[in-house]
N, C-alpha and C positions, 0 to 999 in steps of 0.2 A: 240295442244301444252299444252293446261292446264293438259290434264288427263295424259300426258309424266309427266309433272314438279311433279304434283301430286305424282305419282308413284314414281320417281325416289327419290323425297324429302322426301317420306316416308319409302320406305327402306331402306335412307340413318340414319333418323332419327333411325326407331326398332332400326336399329344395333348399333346405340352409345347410342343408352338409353336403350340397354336391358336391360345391370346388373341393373342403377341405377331404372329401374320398378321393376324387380325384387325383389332389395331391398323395395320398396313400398308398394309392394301386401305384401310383409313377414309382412312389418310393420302393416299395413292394419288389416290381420289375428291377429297379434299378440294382437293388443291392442284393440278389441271387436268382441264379437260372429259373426259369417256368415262368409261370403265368402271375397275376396279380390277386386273382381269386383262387381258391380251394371249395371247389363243390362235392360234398359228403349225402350217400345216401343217409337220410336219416327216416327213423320211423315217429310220424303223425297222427292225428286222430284217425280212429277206428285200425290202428296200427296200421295206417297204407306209407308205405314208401315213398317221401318226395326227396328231391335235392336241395342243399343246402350249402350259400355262400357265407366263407367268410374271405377277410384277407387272407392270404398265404403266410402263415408265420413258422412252419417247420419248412424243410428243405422238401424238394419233391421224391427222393427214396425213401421217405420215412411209412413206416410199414401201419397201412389203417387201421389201430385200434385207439381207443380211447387213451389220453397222454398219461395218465397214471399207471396206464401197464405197460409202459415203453420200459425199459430198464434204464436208459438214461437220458430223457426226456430233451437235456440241456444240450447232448451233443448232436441232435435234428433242429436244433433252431437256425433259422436266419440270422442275418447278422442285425436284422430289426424286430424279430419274432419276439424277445422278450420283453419290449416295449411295449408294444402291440396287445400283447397279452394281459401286461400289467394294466396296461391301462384301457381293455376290454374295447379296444378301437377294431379287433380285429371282425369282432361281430358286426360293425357297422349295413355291411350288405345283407346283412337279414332282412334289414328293412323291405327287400325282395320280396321273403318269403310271405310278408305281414300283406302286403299289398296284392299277391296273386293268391290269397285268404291262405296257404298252407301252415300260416304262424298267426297268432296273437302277439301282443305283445306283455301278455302276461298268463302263464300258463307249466307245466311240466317241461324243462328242458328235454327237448328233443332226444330221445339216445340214439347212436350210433346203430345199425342196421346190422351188426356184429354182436349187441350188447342185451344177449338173450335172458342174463338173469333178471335185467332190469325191466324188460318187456314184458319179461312173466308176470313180476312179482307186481308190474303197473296194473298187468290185466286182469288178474286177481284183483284186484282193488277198482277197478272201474277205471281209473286214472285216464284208461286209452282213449276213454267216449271223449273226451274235452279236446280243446286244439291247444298245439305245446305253444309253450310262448319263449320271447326274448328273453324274458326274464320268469321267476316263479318265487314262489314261498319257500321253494328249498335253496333255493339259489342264495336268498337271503338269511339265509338260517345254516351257511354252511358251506354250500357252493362245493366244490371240488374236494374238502376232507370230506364229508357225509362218505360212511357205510353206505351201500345201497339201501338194506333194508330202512335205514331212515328216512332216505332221501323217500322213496315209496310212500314212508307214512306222512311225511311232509307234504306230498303231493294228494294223498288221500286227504289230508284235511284241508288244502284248499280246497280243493273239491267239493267237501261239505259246507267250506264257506264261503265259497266265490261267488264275488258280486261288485260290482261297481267302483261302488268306496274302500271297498278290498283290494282289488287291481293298483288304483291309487295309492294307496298307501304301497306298497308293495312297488310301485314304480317312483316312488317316494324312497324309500331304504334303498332300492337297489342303485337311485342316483348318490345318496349320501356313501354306501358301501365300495363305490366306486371311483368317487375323486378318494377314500380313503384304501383304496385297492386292499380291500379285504378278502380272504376268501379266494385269491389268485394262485393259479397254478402258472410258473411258468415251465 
């Protein structure tokens, strides 16, 4: 049933958000050098490596590690990077990932293919066997402050309790946490 809701919520999605990404990527392009997307290896279920889009919201020398260990985060942004960020438009091309099945749309954010404590401490905990999603129960409980060690046990207890009406809910907070840009790194 999830990999149905999946699919069908995602093509439901592409198709009312084309133009408005569309206009994103234009703006993207327009307002600093590169490309319109940023695609990051990220680690998936059963920890395999896929790619993963988003908009481009830092500049293209900014050095690939997760934005919390940049020493100054602020001075790799675009001149729309912080908008984008705030208001988590830049994820929009994930919907990609949900659609060629490498994403859910509720599950363990994805880590970085760099982000070895996290990986560990997932796989330790089973976390890896699930597929990451758009959003998660750590996401909403914390997002970008969580410690890792938390963010792992937040993702262990979806795990124990995922299911259906769970996801929902959960894609439920993560819309309310969103127009209230909770939780944002920019």
């Amino acid at each position: 049933m999830k990999k149905v809701f999946d699919l069908v919520f995602a093509v439901m999605l592409a198709f009312v958000l084309a133009i408005p990404m569309a206009v994103l990527a234009l703006l993207v392009r327009l307002s600093s050098p590169g490309p319109a997307l940023y695609w990051s290896d990220r680690v998936g279920r059963h920890n395999r490596i896929f790619r993963m889009p988003k908009f481009r919201s830092m500049r293209i020398d900014t050095p690939e590690v997760a934005t919390h260990l940049l020493a100054d985060a602020r001075a790799y942004l675009t001149p729309i990077g912080s908008f984008l960020r705030r208001t988590s438009l830049d994820e929009l091309p994930q919907l990609w990932c949900i659609l060629t099945g490498d994403m859910s749309f509720v599950g363990p954010r994805p880590a970085l293919f760099n982000q070895h404590d996290l990986i560990e401490l997932r796989t330790r905990a089973g976390v890896h066997e699930i597929m990451p999603g758009l959003t998660g129960w750590a996401q909403i409980n914390g997002r970008d402050e969580l410690p890792i060690p938390e963010k792992v046990a937040l993702d262990a207890e979806y795990l124990r309790r995922r299911g259906f009406w769970f996801d929902l809910c959960i894609i439920w907070q993560t819309a309310i946490k969103v127009l209230r840009r909770d939780g944002v790194s920019h």
